[in-house]
LUMBAMAR-105925 format. One record per residue (C-alpha): residue in one letter; y, x, z. Coordinates in steps of 0.2 Angstrom, whole numbers, padded with zeros to 4 digits, always signed. Example, Ala and Ser with C-alpha at 12.3 -4.5 7.8 and 13.67 -1.06 7.14 Angstrom:
// LUMBAMAR-105925
A-0022+0062+0039S-0005+0068+0036
***
This chain:
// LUMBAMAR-105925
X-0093-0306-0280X-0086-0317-0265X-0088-0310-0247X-0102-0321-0240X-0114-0319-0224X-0134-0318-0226X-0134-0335-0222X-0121-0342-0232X-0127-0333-0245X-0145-0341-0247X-0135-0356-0242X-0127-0354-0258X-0141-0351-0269X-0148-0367-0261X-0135-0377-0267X-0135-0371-0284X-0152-0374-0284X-0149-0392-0284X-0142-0393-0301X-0155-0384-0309X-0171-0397-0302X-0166-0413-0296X-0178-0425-0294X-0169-0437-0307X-0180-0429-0320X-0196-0430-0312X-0202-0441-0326X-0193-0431-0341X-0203-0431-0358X-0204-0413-0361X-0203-0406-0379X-0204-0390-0389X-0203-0394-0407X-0205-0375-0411X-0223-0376-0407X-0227-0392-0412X-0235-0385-0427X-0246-0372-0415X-0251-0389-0404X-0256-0400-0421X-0266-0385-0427X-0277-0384-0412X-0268-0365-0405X-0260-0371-0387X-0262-0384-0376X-0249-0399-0377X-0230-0395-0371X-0234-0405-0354X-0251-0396-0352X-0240-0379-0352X-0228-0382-0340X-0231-0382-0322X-0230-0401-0313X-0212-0396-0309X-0203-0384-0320X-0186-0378-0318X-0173-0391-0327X-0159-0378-0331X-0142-0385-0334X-0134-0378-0349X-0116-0371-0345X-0107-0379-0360X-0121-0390-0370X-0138-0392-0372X-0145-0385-0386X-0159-0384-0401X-0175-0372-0402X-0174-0359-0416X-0165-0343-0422X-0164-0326-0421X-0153-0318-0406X-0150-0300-0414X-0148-0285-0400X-0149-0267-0400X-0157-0254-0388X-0148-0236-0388X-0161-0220-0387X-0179-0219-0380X-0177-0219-0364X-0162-0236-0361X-0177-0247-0359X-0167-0252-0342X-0157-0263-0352X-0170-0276-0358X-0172-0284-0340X-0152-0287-0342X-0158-0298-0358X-0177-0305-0357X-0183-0296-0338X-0174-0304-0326X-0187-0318-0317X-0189-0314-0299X-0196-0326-0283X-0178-0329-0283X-0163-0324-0291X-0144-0321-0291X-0133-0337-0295X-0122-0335-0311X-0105-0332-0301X-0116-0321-0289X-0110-0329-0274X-0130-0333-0268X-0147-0334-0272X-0158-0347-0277X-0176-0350-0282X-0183-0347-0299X-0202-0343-0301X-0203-0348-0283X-0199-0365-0282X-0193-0366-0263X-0191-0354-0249X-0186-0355-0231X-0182-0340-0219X-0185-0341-0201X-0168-0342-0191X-0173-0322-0185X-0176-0316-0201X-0194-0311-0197X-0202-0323-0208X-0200-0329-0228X-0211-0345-0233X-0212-0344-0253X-0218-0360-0264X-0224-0357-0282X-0224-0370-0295X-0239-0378-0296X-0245-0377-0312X-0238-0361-0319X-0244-0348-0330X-0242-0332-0338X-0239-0330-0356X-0256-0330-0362X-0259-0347-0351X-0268-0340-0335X-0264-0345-0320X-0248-0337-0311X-0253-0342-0291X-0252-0333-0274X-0270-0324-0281X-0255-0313-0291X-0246-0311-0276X-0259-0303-0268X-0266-0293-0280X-0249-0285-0279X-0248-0282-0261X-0268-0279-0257X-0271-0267-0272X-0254-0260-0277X-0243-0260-0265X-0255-0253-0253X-0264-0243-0263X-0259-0226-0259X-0264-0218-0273X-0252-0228-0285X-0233-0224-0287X-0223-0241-0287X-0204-0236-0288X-0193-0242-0273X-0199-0257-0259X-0191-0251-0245X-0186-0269-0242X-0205-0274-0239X-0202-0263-0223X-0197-0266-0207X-0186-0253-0200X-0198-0246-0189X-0208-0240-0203X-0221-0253-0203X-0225-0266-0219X-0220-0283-0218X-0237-0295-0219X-0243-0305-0232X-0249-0321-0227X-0257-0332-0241X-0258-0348-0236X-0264-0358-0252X-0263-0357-0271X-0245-0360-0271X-0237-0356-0252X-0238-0338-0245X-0226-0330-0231X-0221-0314-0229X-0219-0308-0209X-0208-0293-0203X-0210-0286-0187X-0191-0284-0184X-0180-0296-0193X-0176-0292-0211X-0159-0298-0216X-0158-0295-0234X-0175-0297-0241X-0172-0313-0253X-0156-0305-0261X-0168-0288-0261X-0179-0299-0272X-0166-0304-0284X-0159-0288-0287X-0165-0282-0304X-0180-0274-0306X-0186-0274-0289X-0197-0288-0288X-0215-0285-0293X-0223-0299-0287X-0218-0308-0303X-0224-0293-0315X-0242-0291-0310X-0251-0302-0318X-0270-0299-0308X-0282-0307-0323X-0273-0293-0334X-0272-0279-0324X-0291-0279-0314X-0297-0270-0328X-0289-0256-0326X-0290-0254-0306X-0307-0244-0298X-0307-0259-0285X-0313-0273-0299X-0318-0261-0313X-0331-0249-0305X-0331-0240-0323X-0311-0238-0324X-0311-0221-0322X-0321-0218-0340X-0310-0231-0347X-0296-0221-0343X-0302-0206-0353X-0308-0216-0366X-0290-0219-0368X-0283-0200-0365X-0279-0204-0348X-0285-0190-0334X-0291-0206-0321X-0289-0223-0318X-0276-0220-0306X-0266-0214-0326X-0269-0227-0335X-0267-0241-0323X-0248-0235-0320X-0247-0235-0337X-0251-0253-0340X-0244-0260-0326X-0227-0250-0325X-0220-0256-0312X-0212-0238-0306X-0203-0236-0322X-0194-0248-0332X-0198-0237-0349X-0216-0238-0345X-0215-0257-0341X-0208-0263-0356X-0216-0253-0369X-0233-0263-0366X-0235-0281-0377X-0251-0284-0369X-0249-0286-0352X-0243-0305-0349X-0228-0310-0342X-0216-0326-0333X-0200-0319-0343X-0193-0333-0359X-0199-0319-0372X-0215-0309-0376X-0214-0293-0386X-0225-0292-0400X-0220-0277-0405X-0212-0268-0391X-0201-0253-0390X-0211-0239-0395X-0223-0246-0404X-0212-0245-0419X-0199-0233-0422X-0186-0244-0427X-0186-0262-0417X-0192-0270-0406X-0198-0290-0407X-0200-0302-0394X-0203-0319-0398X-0203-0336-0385X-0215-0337-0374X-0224-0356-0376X-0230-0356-0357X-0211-0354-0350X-0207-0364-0337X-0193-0368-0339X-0182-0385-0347X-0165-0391-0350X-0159-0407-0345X-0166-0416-0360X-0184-0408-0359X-0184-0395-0370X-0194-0380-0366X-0183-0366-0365X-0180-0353-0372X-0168-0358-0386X-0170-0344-0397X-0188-0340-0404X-0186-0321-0403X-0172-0306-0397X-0175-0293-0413X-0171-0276-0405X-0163-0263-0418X-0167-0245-0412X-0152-0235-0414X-0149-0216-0411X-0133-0218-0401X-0118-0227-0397X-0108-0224-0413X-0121-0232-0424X-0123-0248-0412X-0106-0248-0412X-0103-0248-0434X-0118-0260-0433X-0105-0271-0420X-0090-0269-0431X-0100-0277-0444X-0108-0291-0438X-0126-0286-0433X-0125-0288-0416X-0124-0305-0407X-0119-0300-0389X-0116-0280-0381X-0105-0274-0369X-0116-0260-0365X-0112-0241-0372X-0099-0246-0386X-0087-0256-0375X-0078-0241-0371X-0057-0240-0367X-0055-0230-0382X-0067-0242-0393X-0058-0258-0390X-0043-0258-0401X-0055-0254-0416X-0065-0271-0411X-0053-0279-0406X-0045-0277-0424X-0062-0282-0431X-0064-0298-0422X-0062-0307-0439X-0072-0298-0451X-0087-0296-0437X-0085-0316-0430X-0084-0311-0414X-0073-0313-0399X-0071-0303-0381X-0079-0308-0365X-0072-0301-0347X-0084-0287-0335X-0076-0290-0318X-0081-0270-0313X-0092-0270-0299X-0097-0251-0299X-0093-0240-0284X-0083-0228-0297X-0083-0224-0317X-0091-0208-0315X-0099-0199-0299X-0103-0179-0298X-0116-0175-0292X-0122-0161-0286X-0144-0158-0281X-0143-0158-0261X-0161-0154-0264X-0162-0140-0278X-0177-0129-0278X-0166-0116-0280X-0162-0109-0260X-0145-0101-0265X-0141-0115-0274X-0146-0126-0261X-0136-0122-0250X-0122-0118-0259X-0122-0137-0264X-0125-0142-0246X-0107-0135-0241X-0096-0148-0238X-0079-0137-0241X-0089-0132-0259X-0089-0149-0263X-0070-0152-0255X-0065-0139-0267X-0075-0146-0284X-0068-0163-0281X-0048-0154-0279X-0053-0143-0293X-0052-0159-0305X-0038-0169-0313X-0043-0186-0312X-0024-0193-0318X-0027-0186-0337X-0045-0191-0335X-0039-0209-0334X-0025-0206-0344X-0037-0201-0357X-0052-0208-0357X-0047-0225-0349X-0030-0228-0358X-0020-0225-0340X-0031-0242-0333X-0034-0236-0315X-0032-0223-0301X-0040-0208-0292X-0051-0213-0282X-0067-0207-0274X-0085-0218-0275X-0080-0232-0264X-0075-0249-0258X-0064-0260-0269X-0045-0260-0260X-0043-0279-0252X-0060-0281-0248X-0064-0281-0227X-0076-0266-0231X-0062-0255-0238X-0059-0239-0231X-0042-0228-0235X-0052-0213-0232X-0067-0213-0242X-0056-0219-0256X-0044-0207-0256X-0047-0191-0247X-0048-0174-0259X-0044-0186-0272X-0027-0172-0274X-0026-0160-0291X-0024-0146-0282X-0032-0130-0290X-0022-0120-0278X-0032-0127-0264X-0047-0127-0272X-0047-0109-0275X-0045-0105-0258X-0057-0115-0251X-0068-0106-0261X-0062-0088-0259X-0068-0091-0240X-0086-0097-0248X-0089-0086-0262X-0075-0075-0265X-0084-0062-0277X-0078-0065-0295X-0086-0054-0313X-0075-0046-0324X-0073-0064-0333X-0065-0071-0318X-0082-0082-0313X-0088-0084-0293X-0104-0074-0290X-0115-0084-0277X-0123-0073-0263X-0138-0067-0274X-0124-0058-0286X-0127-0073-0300X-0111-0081-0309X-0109-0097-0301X-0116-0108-0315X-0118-0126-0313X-0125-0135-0327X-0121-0156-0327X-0140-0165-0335X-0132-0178-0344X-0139-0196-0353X-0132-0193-0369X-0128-0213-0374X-0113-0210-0359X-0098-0206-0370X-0085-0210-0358X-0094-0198-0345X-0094-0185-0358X-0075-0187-0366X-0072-0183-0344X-0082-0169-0347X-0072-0160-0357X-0056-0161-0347X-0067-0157-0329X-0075-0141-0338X-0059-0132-0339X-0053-0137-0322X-0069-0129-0316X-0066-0114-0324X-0049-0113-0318X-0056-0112-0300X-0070-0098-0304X-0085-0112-0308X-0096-0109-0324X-0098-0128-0327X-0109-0136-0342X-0115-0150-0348X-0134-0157-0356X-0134-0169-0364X-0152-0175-0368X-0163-0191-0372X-0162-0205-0356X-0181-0203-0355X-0179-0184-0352X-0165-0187-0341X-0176-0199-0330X-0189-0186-0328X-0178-0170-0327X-0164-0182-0314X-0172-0195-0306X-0188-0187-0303X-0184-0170-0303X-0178-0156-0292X-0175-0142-0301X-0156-0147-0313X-0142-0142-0306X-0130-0159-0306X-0128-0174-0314X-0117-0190-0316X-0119-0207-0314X-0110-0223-0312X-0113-0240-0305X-0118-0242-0285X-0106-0254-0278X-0089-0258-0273X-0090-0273-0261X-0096-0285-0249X-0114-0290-0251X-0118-0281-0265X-0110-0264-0257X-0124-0266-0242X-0137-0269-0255X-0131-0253-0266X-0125-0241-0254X-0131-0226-0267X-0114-0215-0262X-0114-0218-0245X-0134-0216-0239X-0147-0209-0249X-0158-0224-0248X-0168-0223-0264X-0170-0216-0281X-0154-0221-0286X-0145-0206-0276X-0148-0194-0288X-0141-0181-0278X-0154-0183-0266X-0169-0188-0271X-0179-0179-0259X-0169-0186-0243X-0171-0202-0251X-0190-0201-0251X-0189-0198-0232X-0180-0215-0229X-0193-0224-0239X-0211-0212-0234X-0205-0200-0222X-0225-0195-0223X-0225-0191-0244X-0226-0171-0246X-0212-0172-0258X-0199-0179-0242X-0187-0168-0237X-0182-0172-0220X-0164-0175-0221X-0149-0165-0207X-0147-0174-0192X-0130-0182-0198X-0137-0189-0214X-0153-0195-0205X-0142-0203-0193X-0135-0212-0207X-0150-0217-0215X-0157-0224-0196X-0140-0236-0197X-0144-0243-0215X-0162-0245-0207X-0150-0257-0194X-0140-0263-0206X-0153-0271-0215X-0164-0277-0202X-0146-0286-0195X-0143-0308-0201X-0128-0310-0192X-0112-0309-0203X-0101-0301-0188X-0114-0284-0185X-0117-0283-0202X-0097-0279-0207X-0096-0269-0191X-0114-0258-0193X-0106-0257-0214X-0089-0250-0210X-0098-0236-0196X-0109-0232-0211X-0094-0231-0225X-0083-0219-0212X-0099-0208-0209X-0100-0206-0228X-0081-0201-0227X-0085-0187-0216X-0102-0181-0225X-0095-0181-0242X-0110-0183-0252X-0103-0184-0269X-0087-0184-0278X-0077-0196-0289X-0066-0200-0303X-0058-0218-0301X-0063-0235-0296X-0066-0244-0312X-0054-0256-0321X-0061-0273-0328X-0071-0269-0343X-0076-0281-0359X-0089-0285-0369X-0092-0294-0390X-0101-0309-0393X-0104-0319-0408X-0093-0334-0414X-0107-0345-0415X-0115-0341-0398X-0117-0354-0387X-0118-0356-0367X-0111-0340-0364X-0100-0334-0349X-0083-0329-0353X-0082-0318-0336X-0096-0311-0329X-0099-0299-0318X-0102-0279-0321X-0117-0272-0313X-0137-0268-0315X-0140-0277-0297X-0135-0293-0306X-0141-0287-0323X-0125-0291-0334X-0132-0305-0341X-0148-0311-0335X-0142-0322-0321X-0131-0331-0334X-0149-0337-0341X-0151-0330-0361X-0165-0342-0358X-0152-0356-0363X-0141-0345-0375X-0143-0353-0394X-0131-0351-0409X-0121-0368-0418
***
């Protein structure tokens, strides 16, 4: 991702924008050939009855292409559901160009931000609708921000960005059918490339007509419904359809309706082993020619157990396009000898993530010795000494890259020498005697004793589908225990792991990837660095306190790292280009001196397999779940020859 300001950055988007609508094609005959039959037979409305006046003409990146076909995918374990807005999700207001260099609109067909950053004026497409032909208009926008978002008594995930940093909520102002502006009190420097980051905007996934049903406001009888359905009150049951605050949830309902290319008809869970979506015939979207978009008429999910299955179903053929969970260092000499028999070929994953693995210990456990022990700095200098992140690399990532801590790619403005590098030394020497000052009692097997007289066990909650965390694992186990630290690894289901890591207290440590490693998408990701939201798994609680300092579950935060989280608040509320690098680098030094977490190595460039006969592809893309690898590069306009 290039190094661009706010301004630039929208700038950007606004540019690309003009190759995807220009007003040549006002008068384009729109088709969609694959529906004809449904039209003819009396079942939809005509193509140009579907779309909105002024759809979104899409350029195709190498040709334009037909309707029909089957793009065949994958989903790993129960709980990766994370994954499908990298395939079929991803249609925010606005969204991240395909080199990531700005933002542009999408279901929004303009926007325009005040020169202070105080004010965002929104257009929709006049004309739009949901998949089951409603309506998509401001009405939406509202229903989201009068009755979810403001609704205390429902959980909506992180929108810390619909804040000001003084706490209060930005207004919504609707102004008509299509035109609403959203007002800060204090300026709000990144809340359009806030909205493209994936996942995060809900104003495109609420659909009102849908969802009423469910809510006590519109439905005074929603409470009985809800235990009609097994659900304890409505406030259950509408989280449930909605799902907004958790992507497994979200994506395991086919009735709610929805702007995205596909619809599932039978979505994950509600068979055992795949999941279907088929087109959508309200898309609103066209390619230069007029055809309605999307090319394919369905994604067919096979549901596999784990990665070594998804990966024998890769080798042979099965699977049109993965990069994620199979394309491993260790894995690619196998598919890269089975390019020929598969029919596929490689595609390039420029590595955006702040670092390949992070430890990270609970800064919030329920557990007070543990708690605090985890709160020592000089225990978490001596865990990250303790570890011999050379033969990690050597082992696991074939010798491709070097120690590093979670941090800022070297070359980039924002790099810092010391966050990078600091404690980054094998040295179990060291490590023992920082810890002999800490907790210098030891049992007859050698192990630490904390202050209660308890062996000092630390137990990692793994997502199982992460190989390449757990083949680290097994060289950073016996380091541990080198140094007097009963380390262990879980490995469980990702749906347990949500609810045991991400919205749990009481587990002891985990490991993650991803976050960032420059430039805009750094300030937009600093999970490593200030524990911002529910993404800093090592913090949850502290996290909370930035974001509703007045939940009971908030844990106010020390001084030092409340300090930090009062800078992002800065950071964020900051447009210029200048105050934004300077406020960035203050924030990446006092992560340097906290010390949070722990790292193994800034990732090298991964890879991913795609089909010989897909189309429209990009043969570099980048690596990351802000820009969901590869829903900006529009599937919407993938097809096979």
């Amino acid at each position: 991702m290039r190094n661009l300001s706010r301004r630039a950055f929208l700038a950007a988007g606004t540019a690309f924008a003009g190759l995807l609508a220009l007003p040549a094609w006002a008068d384009m005959t729109y088709h969609s050939p694959n529906l004809e039959a449904a039209v003819q037979a009396g079942d939809l409305p005509p193509v140009a009855e579907r779309l909105p006046e002024n759809p979104l003409v899409l350029t195709p990146r190498d040709e334009p292409g037909k309707q029909g076909g089957t793009w065949n995918h994958a989903l790993v374990g129960g709980g990766s559901l994370s994954m499908v807005v990298r395939y079929q999700g991803y249609e925010p207001t606005v969204r991240f160009t395909p080199d990531w260099s700005g933002v542009t609109p999408n279901v929004a067909e303009s926007f325009t931000v005040s020169e202070d950053s105080t004010e965002y004026t929104f257009t929709l497409r006049k004309g739009m609708k949901w998949s089951d032909g409603e309506p998509y208009t401001t009405d939406d926008v509202k229903f989201w921000y009068e009755d979810v978002f403001q609704n205390p008594e429902l959980t909506i995930g992180d929108q810390t960005f619909w804040y000001s940093t003084d706490g209060t909520p930005a207004e919504l102002e609707v102004v008509d059918d299509q035109v609403f502006k959203v007002k800060f009190a204090q300026p709000n420097g990144f809340f359009a490339q806030q909205l493209a980051w994936a996942q995060q905007d809900q104003i495109t996934r609420t659909p009102k007509h849908y969802l009423k049903q469910f809510h006590i406001k519109y439905n005074p009888n929603a409470n009985e419904l809800a235990k009609e359905r097994g659900f304890e009150s409505w406030v259950a049951l509408f989280q449930r359809e909605c799902g907004v605050h958790q992507d497994n949830d979200f994506f395991q309902n086919s009735k709610r309706p929805t702007l995205n290319a596909w619809m599932f008809t039978i979505a994950p869970g509600e068979d055992t082993e795949r999941a279907v979506a088929v087109r959508n015939p309200y898309y609103w979207k066209v390619d230069t020619e007029g055809t309605q978009l999307p090319y394919f008429d369905e994604i067919y999910y096979q549901m596999v157990g784990d990665p070594e299955v998804l990966l024998l179903k890769t080798l042979q053929g099965e699977i049109d396009m993965m990069d994620q969970y199979i394309a491993t260092p260790a894995n690619k000499p196998v598919l890269f000898d089975a390019q020929e028999s598969g029919d596929f070929h490689f595609y390039t994953l420029k590595e955006t993530a702040a670092n390949v693995m992070v430890f990270q210990l609970n800064l919030n456990h329920t557990d007070p010795v543990k708690n605090a022990l985890y709160n020592n700095r000089d225990f978490r200098v001596a865990l990250s000494h303790a570890i011999d992140r050379q033969s990690m690399i050597d082992a696991v990532f074939v010798g491709q890259g070097s120690p590093a801590q979670p941090s800022i790619v070297e070359g980039d403005p924002l790099y810092v020498e010391r966050l990078a590098k600091q404690y980054t030394e094998y040295d179990p020497e060291k490590a023992n005697a920082i810890l002999d000052t800490i907790i210098p009692e030891k049992d007859s097997e050698g192990y630490r004793l904390d202050s209660e007289g308890r062996r000092v066990t630390i137990i990692f909650e793994i997502d199982q589908v992460r190989t390449t965390f757990l083949d680290m694992f097994q060289l950073a186990i016996p380091n541990f225990k080198d140094v007097g630290i009963d380390a262990q690894i879980r490995t469980m289901d990702r749906s347990l792991w949500e609810t045991r890591v991400r919205h749990g207290r009481e587990f002891d440590a985990t490991a993650h990837q991803f976050g960032a490693n420059s430039g805009v998408a750094a300030m937009l990701d600093p999970r490593y660095f200030v524990p911002f939201n529910t993404n800093a798994l090592y913090a949850q609680g502290w996290a909370l306190h930035f974001a509703r300092p007045d939940n009971d579950a908030a844990i106010e935060p020390p001084a030092d790292v409340k300090a930090q989280q009062d800078l992002y608040k800065k950071l964020l509320a900051t447009g210029d280009q200048e105050k934004q690098h300077e406020i960035m680098l203050e924030i990446l030094n006092n992560a340097a001196d906290q010390f949070l977490v722990f790292g193994v190595s800034l990732p090298p460039d991964g890879y991913g397999v795609v089909k010989n006969d897909m189309v429209n592809t990009m043969p570099v893309m980048p690596n990351s779940f802000g820009w969901p690898t590869p829903g900006p590069s529009a599937p919407e306009q993938f097809f096979k020859n």
